[in-house]
C-alpha positions in Angstrom: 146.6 -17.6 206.8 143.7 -15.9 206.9 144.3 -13.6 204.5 145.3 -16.2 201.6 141.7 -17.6 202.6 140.3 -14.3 202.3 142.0 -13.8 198.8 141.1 -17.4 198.0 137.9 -15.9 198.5 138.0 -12.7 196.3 139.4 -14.3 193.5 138.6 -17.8 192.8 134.7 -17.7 194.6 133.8 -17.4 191.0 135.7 -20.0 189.3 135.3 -22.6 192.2 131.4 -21.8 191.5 131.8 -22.7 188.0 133.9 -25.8 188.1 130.7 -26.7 190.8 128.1 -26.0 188.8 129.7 -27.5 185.1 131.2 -30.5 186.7 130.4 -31.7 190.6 126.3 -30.9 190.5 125.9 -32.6 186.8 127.7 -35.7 187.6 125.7 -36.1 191.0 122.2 -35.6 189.1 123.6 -38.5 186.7 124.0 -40.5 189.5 121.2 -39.9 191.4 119.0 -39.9 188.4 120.1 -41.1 184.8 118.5 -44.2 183.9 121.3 -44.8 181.6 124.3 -46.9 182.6 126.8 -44.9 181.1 131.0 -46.8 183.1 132.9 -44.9 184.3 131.7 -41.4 183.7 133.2 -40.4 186.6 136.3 -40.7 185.5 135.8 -38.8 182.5 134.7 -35.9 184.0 137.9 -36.1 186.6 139.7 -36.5 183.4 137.9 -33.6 181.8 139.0 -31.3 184.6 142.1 -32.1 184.7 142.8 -31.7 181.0 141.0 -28.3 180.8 142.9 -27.3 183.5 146.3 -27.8 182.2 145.3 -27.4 178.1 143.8 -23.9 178.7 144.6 -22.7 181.9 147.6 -20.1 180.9 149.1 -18.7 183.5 150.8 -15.6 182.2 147.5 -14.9 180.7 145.9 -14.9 184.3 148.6 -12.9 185.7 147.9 -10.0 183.6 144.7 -10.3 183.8 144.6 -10.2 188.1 147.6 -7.7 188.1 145.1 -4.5 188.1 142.9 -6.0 190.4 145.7 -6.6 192.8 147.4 -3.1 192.5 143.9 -2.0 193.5 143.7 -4.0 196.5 146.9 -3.4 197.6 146.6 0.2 197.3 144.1 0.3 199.1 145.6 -2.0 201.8 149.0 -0.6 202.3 147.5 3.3 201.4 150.1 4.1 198.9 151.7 3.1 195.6 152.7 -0.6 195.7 156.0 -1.6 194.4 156.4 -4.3 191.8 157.7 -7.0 194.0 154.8 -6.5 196.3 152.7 -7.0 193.1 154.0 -9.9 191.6 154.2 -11.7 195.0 150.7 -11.3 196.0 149.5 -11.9 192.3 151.9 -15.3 192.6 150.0 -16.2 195.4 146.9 -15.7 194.1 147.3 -17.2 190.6 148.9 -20.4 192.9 145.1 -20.6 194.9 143.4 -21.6 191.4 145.5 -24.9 192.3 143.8 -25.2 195.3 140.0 -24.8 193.8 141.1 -27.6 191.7 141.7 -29.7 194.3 138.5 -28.9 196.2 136.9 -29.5 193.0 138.4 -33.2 192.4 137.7 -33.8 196.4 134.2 -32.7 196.3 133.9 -35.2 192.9 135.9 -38.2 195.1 133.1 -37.3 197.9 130.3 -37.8 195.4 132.0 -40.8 193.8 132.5 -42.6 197.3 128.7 -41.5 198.7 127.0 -42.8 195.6 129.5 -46.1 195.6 130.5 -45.2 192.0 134.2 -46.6 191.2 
């Protein structure tokens, strides 16, 4: 367990950072201070998200893209040569954590919605 939080960590600090800082922090400054009744905006963002997450989000491309990174790690973990299995299974489990920052993402949206009584 607490190395998949360690790896959810390494990998996706940067990308839960993002989705924060695009999505979460501008739709609480709209509520907190937009003068501007613009109906449910929060449901366009969620919308937004979730669209952008499945329209672009390719995971083969994300595989390749992690699989050096991960033969790194693990060679440097298990102090030799990795095999493939070992490779695809821990880049599996990494590319399946991007799931979970979208779910902190939606909950931390949900949290703003429900403190600033927006439905």
């Amino acid at each position: 367990m607490l190395k998949k939080f360690h790896l959810f960590i390494k990998y996706q600090s940067v990308y839960l950072a993002q989705l924060l800082i695009f999505l979460v922090l501008p739709l609480a400054a709209f509520f907190e201070f937009s003068i501007y009744p613009l109906p449910k905006i929060q449901y366009f963002v969620l919308g937004y998200l979730i669209l952008f997450q499945y329209a672009f989000y390719n995971e083969k491309k994300y595989l390749r893209k992690i699989t050096p990174k991960v033969t790194g790690h693990l060679q440097k973990e298990l102090k030799r040569t990795p095999s493939l299995t070992e490779i695809n299974s821990l880049a599996r489990i990494i590319a399946e954590t991007r799931q979970v920052t979208i779910i902190i993402v939606v909950l931390m949206m949900i949290t703003v919605m429900i403190y600033y009584k927006e439905f």
